[in-house]
N, C-alpha and C positions, 0 to 999 in steps of 0.2 A: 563429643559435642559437635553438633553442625558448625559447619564452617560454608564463607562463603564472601560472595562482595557483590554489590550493584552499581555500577555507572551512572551516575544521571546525563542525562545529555545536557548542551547547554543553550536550552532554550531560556532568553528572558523574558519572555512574557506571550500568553495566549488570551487574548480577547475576542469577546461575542458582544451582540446587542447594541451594536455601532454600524451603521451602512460602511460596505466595504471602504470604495472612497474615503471619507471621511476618515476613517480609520487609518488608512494607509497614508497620507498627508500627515496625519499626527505623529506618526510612526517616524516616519523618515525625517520630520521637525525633532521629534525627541534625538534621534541617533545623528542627528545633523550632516547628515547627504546630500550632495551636492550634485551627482549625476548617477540615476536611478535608471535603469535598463530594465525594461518588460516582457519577461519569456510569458507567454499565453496558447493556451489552448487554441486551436486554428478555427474551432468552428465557433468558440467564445468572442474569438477576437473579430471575424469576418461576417458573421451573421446576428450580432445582436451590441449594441452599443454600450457594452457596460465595460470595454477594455478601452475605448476611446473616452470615454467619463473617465474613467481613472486618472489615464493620462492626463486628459485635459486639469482634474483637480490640480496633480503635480506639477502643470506649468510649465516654468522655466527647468523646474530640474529631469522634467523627461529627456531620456539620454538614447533613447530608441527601442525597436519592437521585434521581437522575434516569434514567428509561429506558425512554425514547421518542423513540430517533434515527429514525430512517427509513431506509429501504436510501437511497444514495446520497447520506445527507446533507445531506434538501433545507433551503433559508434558516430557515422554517417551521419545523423542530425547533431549531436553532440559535440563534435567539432563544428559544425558550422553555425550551433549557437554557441561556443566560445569564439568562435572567429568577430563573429559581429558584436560580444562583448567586450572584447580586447579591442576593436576596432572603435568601442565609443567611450573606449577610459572609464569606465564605469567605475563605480565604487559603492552601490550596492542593485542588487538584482530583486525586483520583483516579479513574483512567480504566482500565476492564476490560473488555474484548471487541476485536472486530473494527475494520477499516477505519471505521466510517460513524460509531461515537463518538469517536476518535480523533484524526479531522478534524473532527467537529462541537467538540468542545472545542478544536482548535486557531484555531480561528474565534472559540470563545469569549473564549480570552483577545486576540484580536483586538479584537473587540466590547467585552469590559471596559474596558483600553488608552484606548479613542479614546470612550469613553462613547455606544456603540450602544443604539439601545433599541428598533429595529424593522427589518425588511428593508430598506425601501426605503434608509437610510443605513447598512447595512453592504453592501448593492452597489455603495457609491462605494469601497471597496477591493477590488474584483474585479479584478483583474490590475495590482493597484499595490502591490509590494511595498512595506512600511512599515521604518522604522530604530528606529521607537520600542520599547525593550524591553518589555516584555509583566509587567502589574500583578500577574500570579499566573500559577504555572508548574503543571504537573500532574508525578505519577507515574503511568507508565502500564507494564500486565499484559497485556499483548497474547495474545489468541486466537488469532488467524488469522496470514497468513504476508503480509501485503501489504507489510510494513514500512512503515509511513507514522511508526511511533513513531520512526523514526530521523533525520526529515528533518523542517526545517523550514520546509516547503508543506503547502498543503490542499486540497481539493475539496472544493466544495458548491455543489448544486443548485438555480440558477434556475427554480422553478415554472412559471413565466408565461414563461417562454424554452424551456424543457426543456434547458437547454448547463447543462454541468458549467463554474463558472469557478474559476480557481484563487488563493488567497489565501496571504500569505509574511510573515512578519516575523523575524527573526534568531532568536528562540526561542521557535521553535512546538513545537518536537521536545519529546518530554520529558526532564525533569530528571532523572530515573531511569529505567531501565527492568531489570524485574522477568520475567525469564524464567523460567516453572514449568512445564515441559511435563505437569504431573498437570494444571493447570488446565483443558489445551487437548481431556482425553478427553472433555467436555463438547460441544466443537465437534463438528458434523456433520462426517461424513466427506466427501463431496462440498464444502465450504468450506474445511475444512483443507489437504486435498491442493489443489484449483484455485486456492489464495490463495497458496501455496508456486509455483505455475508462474508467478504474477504477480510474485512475487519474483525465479523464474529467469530473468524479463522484466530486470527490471531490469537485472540481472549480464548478459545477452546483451546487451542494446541499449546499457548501460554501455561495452563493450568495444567494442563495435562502432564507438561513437559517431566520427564527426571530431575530436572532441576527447578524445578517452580520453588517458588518463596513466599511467605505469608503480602507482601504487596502485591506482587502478580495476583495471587489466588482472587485476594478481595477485591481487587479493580476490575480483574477477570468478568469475576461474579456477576458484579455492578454492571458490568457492561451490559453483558449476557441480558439483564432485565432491561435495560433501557432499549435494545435492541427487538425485545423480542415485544413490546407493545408500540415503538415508536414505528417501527417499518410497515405494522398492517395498516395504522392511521395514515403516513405517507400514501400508502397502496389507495386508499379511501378518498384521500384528499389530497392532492399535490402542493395544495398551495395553505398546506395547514406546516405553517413556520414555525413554529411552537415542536411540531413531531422532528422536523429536521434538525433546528438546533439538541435535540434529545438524544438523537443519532450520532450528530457531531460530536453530542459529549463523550457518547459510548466511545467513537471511536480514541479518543485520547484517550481514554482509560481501558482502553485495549490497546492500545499501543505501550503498554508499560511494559510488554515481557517482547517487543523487536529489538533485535539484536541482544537481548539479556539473558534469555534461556534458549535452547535448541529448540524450532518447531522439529514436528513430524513429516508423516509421511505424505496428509494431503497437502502440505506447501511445496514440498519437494517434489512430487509427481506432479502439480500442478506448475511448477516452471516447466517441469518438460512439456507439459501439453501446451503450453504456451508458445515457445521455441520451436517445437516440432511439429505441431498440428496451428499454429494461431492462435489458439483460444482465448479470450478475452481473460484479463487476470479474476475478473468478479465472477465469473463462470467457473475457473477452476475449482473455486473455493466450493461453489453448489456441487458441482458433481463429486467431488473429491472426498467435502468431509463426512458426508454421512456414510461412505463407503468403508472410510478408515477408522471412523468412530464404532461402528457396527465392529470391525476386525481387530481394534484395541480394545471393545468391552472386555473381555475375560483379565485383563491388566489395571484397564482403569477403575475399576473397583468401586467405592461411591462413587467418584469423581463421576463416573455416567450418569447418576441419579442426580448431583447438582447440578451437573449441566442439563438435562430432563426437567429438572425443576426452575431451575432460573428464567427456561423458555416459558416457564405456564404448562408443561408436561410432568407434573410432581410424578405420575403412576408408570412413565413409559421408559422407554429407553435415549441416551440422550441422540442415538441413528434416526429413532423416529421425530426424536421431537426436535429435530434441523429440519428433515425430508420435508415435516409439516408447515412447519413456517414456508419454506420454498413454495411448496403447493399454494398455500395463502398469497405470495408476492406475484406467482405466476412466472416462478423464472424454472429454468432446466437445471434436472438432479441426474442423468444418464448422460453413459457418453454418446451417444446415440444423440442426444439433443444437442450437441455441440458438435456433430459430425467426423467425431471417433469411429471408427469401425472397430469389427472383434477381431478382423485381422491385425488391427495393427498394435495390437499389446502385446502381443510377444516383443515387437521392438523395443516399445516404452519400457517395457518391466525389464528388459535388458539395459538400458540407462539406469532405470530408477535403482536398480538392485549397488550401483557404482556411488550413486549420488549421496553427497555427506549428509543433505538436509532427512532426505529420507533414513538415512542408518541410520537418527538419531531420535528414530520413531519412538517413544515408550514400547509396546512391543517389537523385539527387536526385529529387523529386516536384514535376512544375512543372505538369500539370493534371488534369483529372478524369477522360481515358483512362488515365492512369498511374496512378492510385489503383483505378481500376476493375480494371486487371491484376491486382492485387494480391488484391481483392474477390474476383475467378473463380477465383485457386489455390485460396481457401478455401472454394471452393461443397462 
């Protein structure tokens, strides 16, 4: 008989169809807070006035602002957004933008927790997930499409290593999450749609996984379709909020298999591109998965044709029918488009071939000629 178990995270509540503001005032009324600290996006926060409204709603309980994450969330902004959290007594965090704050304050309440006060002793939780629950929770308004708000893992950047390591404790996730698709007209286009493909990541490699599960599967699925008609409308119309909230939904319901089943190999070859080359996290996921999808047909068996079909590609494969939607958003599927050379994959494929995410590819990846295969579909 199958055996098995699923965690829920412990998120209470996700709300849409509410103005952010609004929403976040009622939030932090219900959980009754009393000094609310604001990590923000730097260019959400500096160029357009929708993180000075928020606070403003908040009032008297605004506890101060921090926004100055770094792309990839290195240790180095991470202490010194807990330094200025710890420094306004906070007791809960609100969190507005993308991937790289979301995970920096999930760190944060790491670091609070266990009484962090510099890098070198929050590196001793780099890949040791913790049981201890977490001193203060955030409400997070998520911009982009990565879904990190739904799970509770983090990434953040080893300086002096260049490796993204990943960090865990039972409720890193947030305690709300606050979906407004007016907030996200704000986001660049180019990060909107390629953070939505890092999502469709998810739902792919979710389903695909060795260990996928009938809820995976079908949320998977689900996603895959909202995905695959809401992003060309977005593409068409930016300011068609109806296709974003659509998107947003997907992205929860691809979020159901982070941290619950093993992704493959294009997550894990895309942290290295990320760490070693820069690459944006919504970029890796375009060049990555239809390279790896293509290289897992012969394993993935239907499962390539559901995912072919859940895009709108009932008759193709599902390498082609990512490549295609990519082509449709106008984002880059080569590593050439993201400024990879063909030199430099010997190196990569000599990480990737070590990295746990990738050996836990469905087909298996056991050295650095088999990661390199994978590297050359995507030249």
């Amino acid at each position: 008989m199958n055996q098995g178990h699923y965690d829920a995270v412990p998120i209470e509540r996700v709300r849409w169809g509410v103005p952010a503001a609004q929403a976040v005032v009622e939030e932090v009324e219900r959980l009754g807070a009393r000094r609310v600290f604001t990590v923000a996006s730097g260019t959400l926060s500096r160029k357009t006035g929708t993180i000075a409204a928020i606070r403003a709603a908040l009032g008297a309980r605004d506890a101060g602002l921090f926004d100055a994450i770094g792309e990839h969330t290195p240790l180095e902004s991470v202490i010194a957004c807990l330094t200025a959290v710890r420094a306004a007594k906070a007791d809960l965090i609100l969190t507005v933008g993308g991937g790289s704050p979301i995970d920096a304050v999930k760190v944060v309440q790491l670091g609070l927790t266990h009484g962090v006060t510099d890098v070198e002793s929050l590196k001793a939780f780099a890949g040791k997930p913790t049981r201890e629950p977490s001193v203060i929770r955030q409400i997070i308004v998520p911009t982009t499409q990565s879904g990190g708000e739904f799970s509770s893992m983090a990434g953040a950047t080893d300086t002096a290593r260049k490796m993204k390591d990943m960090y865990a404790a039972p409720d890193m996730c947030g305690r709300v999450i606050i979906l407004d698709p007016a907030i996200t007209v704000h986001t660049p286009e180019w990060l909107w749609l390629s953070t939505a493909i890092r999502a469709l990541d998810h739902a792919v490699e979710g389903y695909c996984s060795l260990q996928t599960h009938p809820l995976i599967q079908g949320t998977a699925l689900q996603a895959m379709k909202l995905f695959g008609t809401a992003l060309p409308r977005t593409k068409a119309d930016a300011n068609d909020l109806d296709a974003r909230l659509q998107s947003q939904m997907a992205v929860w319901l691809a979020a159901s298999s982070l941290g619950r089943v093993p992704m493959g190999a294009s997550h894990g070859i895309g942290y290295l591109l990320g760490t070693l080359h820069g690459v944006p996290h919504g970029y890796t996921s375009c060049v990555m998965m239809p390279a790896v999808l293509k290289w897992n047909a012969p394993v993935n068996g239907a499962r390539d044709a559901d995912i072919a079909a859940a895009l709108g590609k009932p008759n193709g494969s599902a390498s082609d029918a990512v490549r295609a939607l990519l082509q449709t958003l106008g984002l880059p599927h080569t590593l050439g488009d993201v400024g990879v050379k063909e030199s430099d994959i010997a190196k990569i494929a000599g990480y990737a071939a070590q990295h746990p995410v990738v050996r836990s590819n469905p087909r298996p990846i056991t050295t650095a000629a088999d990661a390199e295969e994978i590297l050359r579909l995507a030249l």
